[in-house]
C-alpha positions as CSV (number, residue, x, y, z in Angstrom):
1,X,41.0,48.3,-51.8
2,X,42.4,44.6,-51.8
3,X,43.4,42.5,-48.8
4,X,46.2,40.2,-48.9
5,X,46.0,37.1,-48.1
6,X,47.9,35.0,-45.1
7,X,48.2,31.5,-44.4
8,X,46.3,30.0,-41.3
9,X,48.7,26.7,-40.8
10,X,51.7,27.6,-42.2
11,X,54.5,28.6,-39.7
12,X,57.8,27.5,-41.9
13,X,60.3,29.9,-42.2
14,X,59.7,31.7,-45.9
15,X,62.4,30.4,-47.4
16,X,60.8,26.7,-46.6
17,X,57.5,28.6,-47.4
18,X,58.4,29.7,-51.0
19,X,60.6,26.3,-52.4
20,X,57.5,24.1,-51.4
21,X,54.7,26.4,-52.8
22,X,57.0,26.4,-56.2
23,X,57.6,22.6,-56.1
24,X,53.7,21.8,-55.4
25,X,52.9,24.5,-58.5
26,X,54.8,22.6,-60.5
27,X,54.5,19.3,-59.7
28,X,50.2,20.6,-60.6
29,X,51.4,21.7,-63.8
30,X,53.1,18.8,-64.1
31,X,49.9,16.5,-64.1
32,X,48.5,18.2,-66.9
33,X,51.5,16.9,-69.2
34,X,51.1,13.3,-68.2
35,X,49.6,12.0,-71.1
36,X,52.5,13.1,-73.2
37,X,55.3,12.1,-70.9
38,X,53.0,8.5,-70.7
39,X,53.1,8.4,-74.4
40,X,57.3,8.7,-74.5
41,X,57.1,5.7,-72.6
42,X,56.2,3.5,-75.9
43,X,59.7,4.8,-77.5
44,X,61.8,1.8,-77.7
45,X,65.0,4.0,-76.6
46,X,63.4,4.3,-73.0
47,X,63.7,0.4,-72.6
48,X,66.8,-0.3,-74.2
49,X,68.9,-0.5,-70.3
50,X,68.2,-2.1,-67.4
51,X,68.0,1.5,-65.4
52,X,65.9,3.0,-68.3
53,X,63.0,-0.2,-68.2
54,X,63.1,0.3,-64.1
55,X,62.6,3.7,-64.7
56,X,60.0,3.6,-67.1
57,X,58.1,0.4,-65.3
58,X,58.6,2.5,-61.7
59,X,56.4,5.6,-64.0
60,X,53.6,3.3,-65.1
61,X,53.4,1.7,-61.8
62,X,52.9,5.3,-60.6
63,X,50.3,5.9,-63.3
64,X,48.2,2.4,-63.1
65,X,48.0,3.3,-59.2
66,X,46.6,7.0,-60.0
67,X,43.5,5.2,-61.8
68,X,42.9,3.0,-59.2
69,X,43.3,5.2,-56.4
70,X,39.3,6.6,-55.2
71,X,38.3,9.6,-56.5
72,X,36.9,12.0,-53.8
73,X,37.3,15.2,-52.3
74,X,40.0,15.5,-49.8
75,X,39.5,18.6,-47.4
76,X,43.0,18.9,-46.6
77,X,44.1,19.3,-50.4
78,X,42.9,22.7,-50.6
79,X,45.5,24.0,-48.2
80,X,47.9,23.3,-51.0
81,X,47.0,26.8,-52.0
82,X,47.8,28.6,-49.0
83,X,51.3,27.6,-49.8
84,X,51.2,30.2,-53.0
85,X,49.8,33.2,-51.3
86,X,53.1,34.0,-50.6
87,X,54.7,33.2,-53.9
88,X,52.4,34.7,-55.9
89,X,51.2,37.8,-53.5
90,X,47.9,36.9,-53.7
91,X,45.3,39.6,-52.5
92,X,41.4,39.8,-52.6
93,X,38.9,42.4,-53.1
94,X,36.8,41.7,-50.9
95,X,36.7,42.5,-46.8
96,X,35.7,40.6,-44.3
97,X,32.3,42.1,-43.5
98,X,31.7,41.6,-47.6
99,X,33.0,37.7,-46.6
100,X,30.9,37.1,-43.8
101,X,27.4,38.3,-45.3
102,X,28.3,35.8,-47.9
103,X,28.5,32.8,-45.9
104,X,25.8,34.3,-44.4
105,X,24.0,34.1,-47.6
106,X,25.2,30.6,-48.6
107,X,24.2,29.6,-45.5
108,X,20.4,30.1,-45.8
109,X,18.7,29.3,-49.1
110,X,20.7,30.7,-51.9
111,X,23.0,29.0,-54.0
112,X,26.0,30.7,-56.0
113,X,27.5,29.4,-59.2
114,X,30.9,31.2,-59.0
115,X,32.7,31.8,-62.6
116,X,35.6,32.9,-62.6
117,X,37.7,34.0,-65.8
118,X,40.4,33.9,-67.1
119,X,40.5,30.1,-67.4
120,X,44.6,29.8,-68.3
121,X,46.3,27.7,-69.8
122,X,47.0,25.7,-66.4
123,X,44.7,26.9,-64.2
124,X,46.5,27.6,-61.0
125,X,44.4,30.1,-60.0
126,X,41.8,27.7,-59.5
127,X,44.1,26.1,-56.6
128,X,44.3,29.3,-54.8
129,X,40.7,29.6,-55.2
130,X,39.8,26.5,-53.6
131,X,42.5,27.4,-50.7
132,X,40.9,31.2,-50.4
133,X,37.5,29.7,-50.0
134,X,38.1,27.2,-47.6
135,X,39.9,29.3,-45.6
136,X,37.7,32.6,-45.4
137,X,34.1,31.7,-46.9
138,X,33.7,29.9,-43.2
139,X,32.1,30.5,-40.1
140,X,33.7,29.5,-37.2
141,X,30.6,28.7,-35.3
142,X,29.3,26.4,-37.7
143,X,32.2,25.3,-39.1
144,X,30.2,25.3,-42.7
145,X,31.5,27.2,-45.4
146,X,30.8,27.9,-49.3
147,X,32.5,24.9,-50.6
148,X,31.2,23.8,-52.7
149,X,31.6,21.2,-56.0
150,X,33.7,22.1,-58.8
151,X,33.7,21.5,-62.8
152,X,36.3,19.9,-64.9
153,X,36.6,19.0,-68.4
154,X,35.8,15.1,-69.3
155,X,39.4,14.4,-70.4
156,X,40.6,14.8,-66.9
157,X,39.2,11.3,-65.5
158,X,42.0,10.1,-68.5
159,X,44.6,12.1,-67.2
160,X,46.7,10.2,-64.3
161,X,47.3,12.0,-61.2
162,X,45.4,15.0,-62.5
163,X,42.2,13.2,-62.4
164,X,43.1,12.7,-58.5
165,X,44.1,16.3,-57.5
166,X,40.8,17.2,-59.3
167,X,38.8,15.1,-57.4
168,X,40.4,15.9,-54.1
169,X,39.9,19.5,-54.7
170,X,36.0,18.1,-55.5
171,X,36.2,18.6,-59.4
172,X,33.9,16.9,-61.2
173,X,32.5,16.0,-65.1
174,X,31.5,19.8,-66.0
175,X,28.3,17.7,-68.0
176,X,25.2,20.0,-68.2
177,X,23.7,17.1,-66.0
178,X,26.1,16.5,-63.3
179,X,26.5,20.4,-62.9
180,X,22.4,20.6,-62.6
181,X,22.2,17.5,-60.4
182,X,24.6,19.0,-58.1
183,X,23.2,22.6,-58.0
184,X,19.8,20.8,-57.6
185,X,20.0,17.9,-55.5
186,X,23.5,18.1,-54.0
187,X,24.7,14.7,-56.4
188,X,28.1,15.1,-56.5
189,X,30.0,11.7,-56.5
190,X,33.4,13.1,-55.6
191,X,31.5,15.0,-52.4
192,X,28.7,12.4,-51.1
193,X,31.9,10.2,-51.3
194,X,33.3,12.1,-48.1
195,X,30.5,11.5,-45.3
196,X,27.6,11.8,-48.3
197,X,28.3,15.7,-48.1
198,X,25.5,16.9,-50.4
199,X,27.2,20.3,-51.6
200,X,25.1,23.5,-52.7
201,X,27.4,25.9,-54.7
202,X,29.4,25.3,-58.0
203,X,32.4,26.5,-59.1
204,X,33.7,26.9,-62.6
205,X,35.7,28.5,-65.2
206,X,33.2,29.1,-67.6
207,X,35.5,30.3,-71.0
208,X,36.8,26.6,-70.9
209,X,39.0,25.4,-73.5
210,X,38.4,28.9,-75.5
211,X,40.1,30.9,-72.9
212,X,43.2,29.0,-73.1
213,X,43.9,30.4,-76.2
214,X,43.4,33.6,-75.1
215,X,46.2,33.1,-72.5
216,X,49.1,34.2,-72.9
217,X,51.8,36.5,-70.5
218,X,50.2,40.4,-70.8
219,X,46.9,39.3,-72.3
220,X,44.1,39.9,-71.0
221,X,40.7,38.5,-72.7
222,X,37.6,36.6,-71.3
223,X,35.1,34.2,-74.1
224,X,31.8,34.7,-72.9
225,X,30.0,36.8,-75.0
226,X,28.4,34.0,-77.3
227,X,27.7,31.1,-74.5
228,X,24.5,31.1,-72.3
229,X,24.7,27.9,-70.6
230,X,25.5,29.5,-67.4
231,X,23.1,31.9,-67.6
232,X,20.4,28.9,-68.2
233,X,21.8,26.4,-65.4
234,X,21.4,29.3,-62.9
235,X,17.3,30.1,-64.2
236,X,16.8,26.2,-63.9
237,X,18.1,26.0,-61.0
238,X,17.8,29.3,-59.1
239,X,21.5,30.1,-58.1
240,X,22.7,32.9,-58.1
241,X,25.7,34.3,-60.2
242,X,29.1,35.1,-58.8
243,X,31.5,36.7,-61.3
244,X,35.0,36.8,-60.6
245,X,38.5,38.1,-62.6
246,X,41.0,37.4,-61.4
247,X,44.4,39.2,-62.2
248,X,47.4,37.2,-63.2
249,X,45.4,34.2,-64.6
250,X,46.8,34.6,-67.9
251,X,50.5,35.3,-67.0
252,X,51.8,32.4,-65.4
253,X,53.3,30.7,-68.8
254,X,53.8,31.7,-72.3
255,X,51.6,30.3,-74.9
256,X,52.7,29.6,-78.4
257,X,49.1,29.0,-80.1
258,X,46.8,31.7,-79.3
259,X,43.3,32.4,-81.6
260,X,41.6,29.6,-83.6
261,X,44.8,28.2,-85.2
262,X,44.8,24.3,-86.2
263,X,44.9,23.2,-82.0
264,X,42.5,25.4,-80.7
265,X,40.4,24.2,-83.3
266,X,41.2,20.6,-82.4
267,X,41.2,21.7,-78.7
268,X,37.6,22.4,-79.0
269,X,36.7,18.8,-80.8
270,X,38.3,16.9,-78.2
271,X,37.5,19.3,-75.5
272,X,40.9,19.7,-74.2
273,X,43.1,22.5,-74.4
274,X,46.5,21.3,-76.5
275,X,49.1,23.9,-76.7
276,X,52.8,24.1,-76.3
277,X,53.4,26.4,-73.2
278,X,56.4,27.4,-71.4
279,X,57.8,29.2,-68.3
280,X,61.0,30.1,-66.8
281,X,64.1,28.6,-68.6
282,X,61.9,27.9,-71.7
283,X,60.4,24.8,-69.3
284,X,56.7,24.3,-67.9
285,X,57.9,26.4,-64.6
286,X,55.3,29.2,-63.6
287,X,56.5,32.8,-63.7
288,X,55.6,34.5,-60.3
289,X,52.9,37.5,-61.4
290,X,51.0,39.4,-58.9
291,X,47.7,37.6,-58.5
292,X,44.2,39.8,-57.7
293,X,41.0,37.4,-57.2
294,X,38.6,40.0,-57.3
295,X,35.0,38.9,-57.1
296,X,31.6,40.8,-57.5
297,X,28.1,41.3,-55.9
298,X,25.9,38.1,-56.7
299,X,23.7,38.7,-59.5
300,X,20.1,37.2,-58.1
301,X,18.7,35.0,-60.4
302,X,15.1,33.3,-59.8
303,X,14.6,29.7,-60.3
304,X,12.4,29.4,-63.7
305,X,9.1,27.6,-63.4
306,X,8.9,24.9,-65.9
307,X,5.4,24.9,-65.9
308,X,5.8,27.9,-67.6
309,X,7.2,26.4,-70.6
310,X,10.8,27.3,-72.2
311,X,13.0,30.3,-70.5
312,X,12.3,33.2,-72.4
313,X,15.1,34.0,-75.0
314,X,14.8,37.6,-73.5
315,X,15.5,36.5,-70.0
316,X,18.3,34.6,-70.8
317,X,20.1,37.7,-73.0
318,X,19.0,40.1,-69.9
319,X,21.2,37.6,-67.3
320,X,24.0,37.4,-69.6
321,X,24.5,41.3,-70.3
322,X,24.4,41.5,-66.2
323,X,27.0,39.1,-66.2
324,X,29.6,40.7,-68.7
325,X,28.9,43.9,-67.5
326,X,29.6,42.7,-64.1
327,X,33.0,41.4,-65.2
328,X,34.2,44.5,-67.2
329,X,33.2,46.4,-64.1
330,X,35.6,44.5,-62.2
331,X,38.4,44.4,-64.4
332,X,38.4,48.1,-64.8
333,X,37.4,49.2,-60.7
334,X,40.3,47.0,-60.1
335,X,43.4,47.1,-62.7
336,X,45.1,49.9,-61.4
337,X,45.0,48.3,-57.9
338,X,45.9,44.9,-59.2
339,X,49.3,46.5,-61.1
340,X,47.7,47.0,-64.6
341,X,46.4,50.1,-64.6
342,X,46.8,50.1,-68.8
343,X,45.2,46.6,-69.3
344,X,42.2,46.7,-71.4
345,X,39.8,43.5,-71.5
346,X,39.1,42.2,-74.6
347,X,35.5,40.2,-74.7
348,X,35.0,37.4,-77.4
């Protein structure tokens, strides 16, 4: 069974509802195609006028401020995503009894690393995420919840206004050292930025620049099956593992190079997905699928004693098969539910 999700703040009638939640999706995807649109601005034709050099001078102004702007988290940011439940009828797998023994959980000594696939090609689901979390991983008595930090590739700190929503939504370098710092010692500079809040859980999409070329509208594939860094971040630092699928992830644009063509292959060197993508009206504007965060039992993972020497090889391979299976499970318990009854999963 999945439960839909509602807004908590949001009282505007739908119509209001709906043509904001669009215009903040795009305006997200948006940021991702900054560097290109920064580039057009070094074509003579766009300073040939008066109005065109205003124009173009008004954009770099815009862009210069992005970098100098702070980067750190910004609470309020993550109820951008309540603003899409709506839009794109988000639901979750999980009830509220399953939600509170999870705080519950978070809230004594365990940690989670939360992975969720598919990563996208723009990762909107990664908005709603952050909004779903905030919102229901929380106890009202406390007031703490399982917020964690998040993981972004390096590129974004280049990317203007990007690298800002990132950081408010407490995105950080996804470095095997910042993520281990933060698991470990709560060192997070985008989170001790915001009253030195020393998070304890990570989030991540863990198929990375891979999986976005295995996106594309009615596919449905994870990249997992060769990579074990996950699996060895959570033995080093004893968190457990959080699988998630979610449903939808991969149909919210077209993507025109898919498999290890020329850009995936430069994707990977430069570790940034570069793809030509489009929407609605052949334009980067989202189509509307169903989306389905569905999200399993934490696999429990002890923290490996170094003293020990290297993780065992086997250990590692055990962890990892828990977590594909784990995934697989979910996508098939779930599809029908989700609106793809079908789908298969491919795993690469």
């Amino acid at each position: 069974m999945n439960y839909s999700l509602r807004s908590d703040t949001l009282r505007s009638p739908k119509p209001l509802r709906f043509m904001t939640g669009y215009a903040t999706a795009t305006l997200f995807t948006a940021s991702f195609l900054s560097l290109p649109i920064l580039s057009l601005l070094a074509i003579p034709a766009c300073w040939k006028t008066y109005e065109a050099r205003l124009a173009s001078t008004f954009v770099l102004a815009a862009y210069a401020f992005s970098f100098f702007f702070p980067s750190r988290e910004w609470p309020a940011f993550r109820k951008v995503g309540q603003l899409w439940y709506e839009m794109f009828d988000v639901s979750c797998n999980m009830s509220a009894e399953q939600r509170k023994r999870a705080v519950k959980m978070g809230q004594a000594d365990t940690k989670y690393i939360i992975g969720m696939h598919p990563h996208g090609i723009i990762p909107l689901q990664a908005v709603v995420w952050s909004a779903y979390c905030d919102q229901y991983f929380h106890d009202p008595i406390t007031g703490e919840n399982l917020y964690g930090f998040g993981a972004a590739a390096d590129v974004v700190k280049y990317l203007p206004f990007l690298r800002n929503m990132m950081a408010w939504l407490s995105a950080g370098s996804a470095s095997y050292d910042t993520l281990y710092n933060g698991l470990e010692y709560g060192e997070a500079r985008q989170c001790n930025a915001n009253n030195n809040r020393r998070p304890r859980h990570l989030y991540l999409l863990p198929g990375g620049v891979a999986e976005v070329f295995e996106s594309t509208v009615g596919h449905n594939a994870i990249v997992f099956k060769h990579r074990r860094g996950l699996v060895k971040l959570a033995l080093e630092t004893g968190a457990d593992l959080l699988p998630c699928y979610v449903f939808g992830g991969t149909d919210f644009f077209h993507n025109l190079a898919t498999g290890t063509n020329l850009l995936a292959r430069l994707s990977r060197k430069i570790k940034a997905g570069v793809t030509v993508f489009w929407g609605y009206f052949l334009l980067p504007l989202p189509f509307l699928p169903k989306v389905t965060l569905c999200i399993a039992d934490p696999i429990e993972v002890e923290k490996w004693d170094k003293d020990k020497g290297e993780i065992p090889a086997e250990l590692i391979e055990e962890i990892h098969a828990k977590y594909l299976a784990s995934i697989v499970d979910l996508f098939e318990k779930h599809k029908a539910v989700a609106g793809y009854p079908d789908a298969t999963l491919l795993v690469k």
